[in-house]
PyMOL commands that place a pseudoatom at each C-alpha (Angstrom):
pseudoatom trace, name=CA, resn=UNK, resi=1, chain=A, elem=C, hetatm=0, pos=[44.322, -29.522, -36.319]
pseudoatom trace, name=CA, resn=UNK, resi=2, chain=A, elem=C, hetatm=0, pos=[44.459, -27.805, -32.979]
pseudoatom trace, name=CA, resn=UNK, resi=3, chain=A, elem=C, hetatm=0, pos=[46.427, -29.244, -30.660]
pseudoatom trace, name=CA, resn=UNK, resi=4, chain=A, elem=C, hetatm=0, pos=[44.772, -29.407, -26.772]
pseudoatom trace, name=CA, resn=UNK, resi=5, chain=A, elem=C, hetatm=0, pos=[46.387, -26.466, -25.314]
pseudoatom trace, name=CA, resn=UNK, resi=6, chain=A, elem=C, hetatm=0, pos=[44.584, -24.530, -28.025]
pseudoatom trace, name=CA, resn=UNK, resi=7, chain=A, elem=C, hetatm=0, pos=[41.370, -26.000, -27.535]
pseudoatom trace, name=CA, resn=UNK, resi=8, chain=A, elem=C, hetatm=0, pos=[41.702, -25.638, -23.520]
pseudoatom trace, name=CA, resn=UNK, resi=9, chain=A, elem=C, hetatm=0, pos=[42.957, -21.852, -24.143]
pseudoatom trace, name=CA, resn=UNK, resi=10, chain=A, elem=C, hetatm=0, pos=[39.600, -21.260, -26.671]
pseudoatom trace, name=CA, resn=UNK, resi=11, chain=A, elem=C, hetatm=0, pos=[37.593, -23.035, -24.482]
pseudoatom trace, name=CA, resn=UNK, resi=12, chain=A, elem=C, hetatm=0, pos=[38.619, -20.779, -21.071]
pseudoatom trace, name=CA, resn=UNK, resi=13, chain=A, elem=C, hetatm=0, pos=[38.474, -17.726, -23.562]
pseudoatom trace, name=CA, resn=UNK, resi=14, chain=A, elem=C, hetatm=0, pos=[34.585, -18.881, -23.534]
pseudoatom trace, name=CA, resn=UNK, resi=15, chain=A, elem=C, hetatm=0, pos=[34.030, -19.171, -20.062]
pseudoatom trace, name=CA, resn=UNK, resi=16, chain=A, elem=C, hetatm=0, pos=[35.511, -16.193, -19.239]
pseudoatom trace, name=CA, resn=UNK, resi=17, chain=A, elem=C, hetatm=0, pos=[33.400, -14.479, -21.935]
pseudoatom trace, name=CA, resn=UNK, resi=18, chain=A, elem=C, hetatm=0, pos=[30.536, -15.934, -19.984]
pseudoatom trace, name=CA, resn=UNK, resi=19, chain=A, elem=C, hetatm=0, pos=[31.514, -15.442, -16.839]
pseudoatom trace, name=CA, resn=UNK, resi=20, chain=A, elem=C, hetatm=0, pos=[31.559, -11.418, -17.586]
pseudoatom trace, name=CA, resn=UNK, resi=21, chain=A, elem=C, hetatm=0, pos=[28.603, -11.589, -19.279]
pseudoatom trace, name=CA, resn=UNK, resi=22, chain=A, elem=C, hetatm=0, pos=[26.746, -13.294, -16.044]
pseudoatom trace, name=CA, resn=UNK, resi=23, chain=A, elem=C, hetatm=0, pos=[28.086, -10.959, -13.951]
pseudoatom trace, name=CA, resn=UNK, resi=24, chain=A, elem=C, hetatm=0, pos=[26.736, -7.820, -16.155]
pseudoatom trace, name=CA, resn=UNK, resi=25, chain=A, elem=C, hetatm=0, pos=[23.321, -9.752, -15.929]
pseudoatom trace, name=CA, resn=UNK, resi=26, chain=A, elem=C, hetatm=0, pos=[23.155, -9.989, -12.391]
pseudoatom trace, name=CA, resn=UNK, resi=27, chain=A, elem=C, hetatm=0, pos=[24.391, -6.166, -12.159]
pseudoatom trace, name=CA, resn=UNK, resi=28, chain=A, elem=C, hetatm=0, pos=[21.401, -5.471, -14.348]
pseudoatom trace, name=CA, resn=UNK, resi=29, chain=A, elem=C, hetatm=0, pos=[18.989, -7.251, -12.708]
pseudoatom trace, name=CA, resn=UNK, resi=30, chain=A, elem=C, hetatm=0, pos=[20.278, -5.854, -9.173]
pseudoatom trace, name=CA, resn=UNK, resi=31, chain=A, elem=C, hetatm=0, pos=[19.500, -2.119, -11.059]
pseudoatom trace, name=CA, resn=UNK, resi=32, chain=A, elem=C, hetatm=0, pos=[16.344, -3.480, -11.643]
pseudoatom trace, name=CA, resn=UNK, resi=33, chain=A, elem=C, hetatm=0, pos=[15.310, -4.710, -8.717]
pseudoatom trace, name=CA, resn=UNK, resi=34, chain=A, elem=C, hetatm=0, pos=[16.396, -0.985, -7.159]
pseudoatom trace, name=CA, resn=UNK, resi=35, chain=A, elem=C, hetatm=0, pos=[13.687, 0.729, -9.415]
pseudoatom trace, name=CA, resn=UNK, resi=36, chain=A, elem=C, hetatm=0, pos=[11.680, -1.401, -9.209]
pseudoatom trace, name=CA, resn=UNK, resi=37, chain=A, elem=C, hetatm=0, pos=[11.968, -1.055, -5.178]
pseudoatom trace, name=CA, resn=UNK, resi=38, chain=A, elem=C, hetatm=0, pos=[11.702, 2.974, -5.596]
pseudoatom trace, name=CA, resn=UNK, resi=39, chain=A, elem=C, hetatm=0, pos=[8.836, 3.084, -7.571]
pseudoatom trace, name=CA, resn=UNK, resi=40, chain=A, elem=C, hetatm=0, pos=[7.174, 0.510, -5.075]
pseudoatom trace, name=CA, resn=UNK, resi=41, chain=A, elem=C, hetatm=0, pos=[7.809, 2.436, -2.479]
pseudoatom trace, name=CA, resn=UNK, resi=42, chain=A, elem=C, hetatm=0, pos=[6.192, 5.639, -4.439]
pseudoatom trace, name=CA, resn=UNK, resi=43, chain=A, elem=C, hetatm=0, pos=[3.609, 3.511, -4.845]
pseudoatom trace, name=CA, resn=UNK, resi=44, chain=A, elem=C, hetatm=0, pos=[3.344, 3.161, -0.781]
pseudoatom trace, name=CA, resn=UNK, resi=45, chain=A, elem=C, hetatm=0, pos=[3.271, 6.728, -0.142]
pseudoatom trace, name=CA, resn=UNK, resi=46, chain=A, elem=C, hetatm=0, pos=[0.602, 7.736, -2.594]
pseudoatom trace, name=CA, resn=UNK, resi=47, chain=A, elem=C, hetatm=0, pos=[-1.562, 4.805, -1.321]
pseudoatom trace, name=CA, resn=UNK, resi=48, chain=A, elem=C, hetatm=0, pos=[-1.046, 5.524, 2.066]
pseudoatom trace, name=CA, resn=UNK, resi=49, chain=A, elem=C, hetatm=0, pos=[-1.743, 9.840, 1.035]
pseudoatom trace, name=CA, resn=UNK, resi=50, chain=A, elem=C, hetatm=0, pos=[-4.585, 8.462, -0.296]
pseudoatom trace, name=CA, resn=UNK, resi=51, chain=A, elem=C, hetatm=0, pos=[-6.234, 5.678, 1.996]
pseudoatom trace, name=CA, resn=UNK, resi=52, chain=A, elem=C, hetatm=0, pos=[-5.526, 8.723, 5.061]
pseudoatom trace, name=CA, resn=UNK, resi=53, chain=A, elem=C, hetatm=0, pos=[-7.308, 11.156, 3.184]
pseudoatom trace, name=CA, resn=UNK, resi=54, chain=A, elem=C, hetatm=0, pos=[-9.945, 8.916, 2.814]
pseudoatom trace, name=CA, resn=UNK, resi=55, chain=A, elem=C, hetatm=0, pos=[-10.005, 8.092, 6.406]
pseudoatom trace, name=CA, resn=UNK, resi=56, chain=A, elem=C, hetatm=0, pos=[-9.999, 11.204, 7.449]
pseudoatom trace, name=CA, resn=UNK, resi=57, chain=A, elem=C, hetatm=0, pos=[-13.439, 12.149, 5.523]
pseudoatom trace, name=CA, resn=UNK, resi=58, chain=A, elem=C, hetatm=0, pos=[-15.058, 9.046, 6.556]
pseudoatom trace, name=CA, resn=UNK, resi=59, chain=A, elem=C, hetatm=0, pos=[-14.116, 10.026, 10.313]
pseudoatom trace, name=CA, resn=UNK, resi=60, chain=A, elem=C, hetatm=0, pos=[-15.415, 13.526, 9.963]
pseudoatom trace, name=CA, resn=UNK, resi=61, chain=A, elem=C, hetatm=0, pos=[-18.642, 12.155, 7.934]
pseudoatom trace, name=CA, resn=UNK, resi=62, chain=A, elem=C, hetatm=0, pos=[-18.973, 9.957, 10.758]
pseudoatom trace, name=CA, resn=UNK, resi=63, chain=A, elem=C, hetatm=0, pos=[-18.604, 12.522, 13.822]
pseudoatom trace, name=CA, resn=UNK, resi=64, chain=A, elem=C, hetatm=0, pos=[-21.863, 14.690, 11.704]
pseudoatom trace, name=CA, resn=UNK, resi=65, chain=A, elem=C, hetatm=0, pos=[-24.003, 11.358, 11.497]
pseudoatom trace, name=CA, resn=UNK, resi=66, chain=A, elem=C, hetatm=0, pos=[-23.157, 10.601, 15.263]
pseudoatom trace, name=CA, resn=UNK, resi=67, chain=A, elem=C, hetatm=0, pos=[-23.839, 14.092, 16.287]
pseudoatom trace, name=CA, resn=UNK, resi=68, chain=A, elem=C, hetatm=0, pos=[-27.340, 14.023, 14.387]
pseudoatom trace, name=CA, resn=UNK, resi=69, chain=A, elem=C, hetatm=0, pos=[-28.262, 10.229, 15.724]
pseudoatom trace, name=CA, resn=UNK, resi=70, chain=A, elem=C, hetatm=0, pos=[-27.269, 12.025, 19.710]
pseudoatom trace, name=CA, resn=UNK, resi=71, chain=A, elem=C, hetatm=0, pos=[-29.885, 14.720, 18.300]
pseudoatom trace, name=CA, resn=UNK, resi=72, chain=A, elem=C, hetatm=0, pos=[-32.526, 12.539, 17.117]
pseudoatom trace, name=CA, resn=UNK, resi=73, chain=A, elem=C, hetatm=0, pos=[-32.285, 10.106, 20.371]
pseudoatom trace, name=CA, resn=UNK, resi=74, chain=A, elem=C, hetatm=0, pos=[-32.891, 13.691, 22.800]
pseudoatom trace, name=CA, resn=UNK, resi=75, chain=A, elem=C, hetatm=0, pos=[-35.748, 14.718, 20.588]
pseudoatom trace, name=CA, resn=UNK, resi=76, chain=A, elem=C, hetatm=0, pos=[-37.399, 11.219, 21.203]
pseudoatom trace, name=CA, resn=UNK, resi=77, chain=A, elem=C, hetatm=0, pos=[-36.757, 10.807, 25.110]
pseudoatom trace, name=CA, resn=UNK, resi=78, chain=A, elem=C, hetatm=0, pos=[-37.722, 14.260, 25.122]
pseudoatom trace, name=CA, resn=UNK, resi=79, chain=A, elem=C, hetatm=0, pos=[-41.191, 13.315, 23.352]
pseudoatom trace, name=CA, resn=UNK, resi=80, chain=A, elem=C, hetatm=0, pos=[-41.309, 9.811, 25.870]
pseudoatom trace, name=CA, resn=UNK, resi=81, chain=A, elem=C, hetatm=0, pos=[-40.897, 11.888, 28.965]
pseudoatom trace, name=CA, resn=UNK, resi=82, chain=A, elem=C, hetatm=0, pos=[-44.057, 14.472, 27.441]
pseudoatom trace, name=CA, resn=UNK, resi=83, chain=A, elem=C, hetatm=0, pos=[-46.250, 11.834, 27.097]
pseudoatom trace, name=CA, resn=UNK, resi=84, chain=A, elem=C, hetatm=0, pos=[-45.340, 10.506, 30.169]
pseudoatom trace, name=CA, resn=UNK, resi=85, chain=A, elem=C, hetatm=0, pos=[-45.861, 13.593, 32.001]
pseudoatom trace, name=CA, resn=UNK, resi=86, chain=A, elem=C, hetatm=0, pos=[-48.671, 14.209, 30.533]
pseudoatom trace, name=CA, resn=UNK, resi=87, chain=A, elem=C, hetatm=0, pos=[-50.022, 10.643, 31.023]
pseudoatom trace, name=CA, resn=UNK, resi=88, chain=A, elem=C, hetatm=0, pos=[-49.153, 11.045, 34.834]
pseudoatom trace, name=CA, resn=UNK, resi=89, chain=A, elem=C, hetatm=0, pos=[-51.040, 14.770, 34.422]
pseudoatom trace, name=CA, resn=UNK, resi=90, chain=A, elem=C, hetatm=0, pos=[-54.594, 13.225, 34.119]
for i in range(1, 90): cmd.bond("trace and resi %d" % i, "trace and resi %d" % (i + 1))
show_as sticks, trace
zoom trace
């Protein structure tokens, strides 16, 4: 039979057995939080690449329907004043 001391020694031989293995699973978890974090912030760029892009056609799309609503809006106060110079005409 094992006497205390033994027992004590075998059972500090475990705990520092999984002491070293908790601190290898927080090391491993720390390396996974850090790719985790760098493909995240790929992630960010490309989004943001993208979601400019996008912005940046939807501005210019909008500066062409602007300019055509500025064109239509002269063509019909241009027609209003006609017919109201030739309504004052008669």
């Amino acid at each position: 039979m094992a006497t205390v001391e033994e027992r004590l020694s075998h059972l500090e031989g475990q705990m520092q057995e999984q002491s070293h293995g908790y601190s290898e699973l927080r090391e491993s978890i720390r390396d996974l939080q850090h790719r985790v974090d760098m493909r995240l912030d790929g992630l960010q760029q490309r989004l943001d690449a993208r979601f400019q892009y996008a912005e940046q056609r939807f501005d210019a799309r909008f500066d062409v329907l602007d300019r055509r609503l500025m064109a239509a809006l002269v063509a019909i106060l241009s027609g209003f004043a006609a017919v109201i110079a030739a309504l004052l005409a008669r």
